[in-house]
MIVO-713318 format. One line per 8 residues: number of its first residue (from 1); their letters; for each residue x, y, z of C-alpha. Coordinates in steps of 0.25 Angstrom, whole numbers, plus 2048, in hexadecimal, padded with zeros to 3 digits. Each point is the difference from the previous one (the first is absolute). Layout:
N
NUM = A = X:Y:Z; ...
This chain:
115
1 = XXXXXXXX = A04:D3D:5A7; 7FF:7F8:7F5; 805:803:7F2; 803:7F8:7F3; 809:80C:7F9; 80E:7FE:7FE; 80A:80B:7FC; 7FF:7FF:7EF
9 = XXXXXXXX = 80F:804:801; 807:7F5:809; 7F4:7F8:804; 802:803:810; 7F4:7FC:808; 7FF:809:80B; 7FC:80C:7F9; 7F7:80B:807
17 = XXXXXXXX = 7F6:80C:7FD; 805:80E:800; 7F6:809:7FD; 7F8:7FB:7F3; 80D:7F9:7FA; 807:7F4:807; 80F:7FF:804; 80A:7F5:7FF
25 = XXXXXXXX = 80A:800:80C; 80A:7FA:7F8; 803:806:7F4; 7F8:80E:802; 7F6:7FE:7F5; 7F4:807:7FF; 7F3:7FD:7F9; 7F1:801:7FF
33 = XXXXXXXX = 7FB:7F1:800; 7F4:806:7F6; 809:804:7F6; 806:7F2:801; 7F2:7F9:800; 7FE:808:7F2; 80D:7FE:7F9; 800:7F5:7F5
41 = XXXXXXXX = 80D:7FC:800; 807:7F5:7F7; 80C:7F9:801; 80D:807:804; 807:805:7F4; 80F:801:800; 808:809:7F5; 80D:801:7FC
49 = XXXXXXXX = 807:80E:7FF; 7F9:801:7F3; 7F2:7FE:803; 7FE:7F2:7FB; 7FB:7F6:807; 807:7F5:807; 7FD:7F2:802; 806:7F2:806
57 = XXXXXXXX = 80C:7FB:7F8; 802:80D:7F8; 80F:802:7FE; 805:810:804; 80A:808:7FE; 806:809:80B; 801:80E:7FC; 80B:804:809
65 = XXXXXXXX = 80C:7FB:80B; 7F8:7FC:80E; 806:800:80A; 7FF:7F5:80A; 7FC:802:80E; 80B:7FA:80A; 809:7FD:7F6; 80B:805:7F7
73 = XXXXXXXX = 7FB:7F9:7F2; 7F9:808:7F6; 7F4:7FB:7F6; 805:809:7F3; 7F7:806:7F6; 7FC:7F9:7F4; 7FF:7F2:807; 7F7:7F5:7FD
81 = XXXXXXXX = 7F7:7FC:80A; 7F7:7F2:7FA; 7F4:7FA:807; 7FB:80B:808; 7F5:7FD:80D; 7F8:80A:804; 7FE:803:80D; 7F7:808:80A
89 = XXXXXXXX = 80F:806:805; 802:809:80B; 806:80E:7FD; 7FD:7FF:7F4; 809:7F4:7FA; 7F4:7F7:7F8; 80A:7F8:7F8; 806:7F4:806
97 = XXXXXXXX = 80C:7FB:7F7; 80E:7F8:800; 80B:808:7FB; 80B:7F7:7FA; 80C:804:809; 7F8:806:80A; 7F6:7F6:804; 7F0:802:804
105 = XXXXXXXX = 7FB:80F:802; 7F4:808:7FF; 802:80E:7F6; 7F7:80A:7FF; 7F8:801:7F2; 806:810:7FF; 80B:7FB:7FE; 7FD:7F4:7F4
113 = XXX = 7FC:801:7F2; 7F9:7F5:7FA; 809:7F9:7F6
């Protein structure tokens, strides 16, 4: 069997009919590929904490202290975050950045207001 279709959440191959909607081993998505066939969707729009839309090269504003996984350093609240990337991140974090002091990371817009 044969099929083009690719899981619309993490674009794994190997996904499999169950019932009238198909199933993606890897991340347990489940959808009707008619309702995707229909759906007219645009570009991915990203939005700060605010609402407002974000875009490459914006500069943020973090809106309170992140902590940083596997480390003891902290980014505080209030810091500014210039030339922003947006990114199709994974859990969540679609902001790719360098913090000074801190170096290259990803944030999650939640967490950001547009400056």
């Amino acid at each position: 069997m044969t099929t083009d279709l690719k899981c619309p959440t993490c674009g794994c191959e190997h996904v499999y009919p169950d019932g009238s909607l198909w199933m993606c081993p890897e991340c347990g998505h489940e959808w009707n590929p008619q309702d995707s066939a229909t759906d007219t969707q645009g570009p991915r729009v990203i939005r700060d904490a605010n609402g407002n839309e974000l875009t490459d090269g914006d500069t943020v504003t973090v809106i309170k202290d992140l902590k940083i996984k596997g480390s003891s350093s902290v980014v505080k609240g209030g810091t500014k975050v210039k030339n922003i990337r947006l990114v199709d991140g994974t859990d969540g974090h679609d902001i790719a950045c360098k913090i000074s002091g801190i170096g290259a990371m990803n944030l999650k817009s939640e967490f950001v207001k547009k400056s």
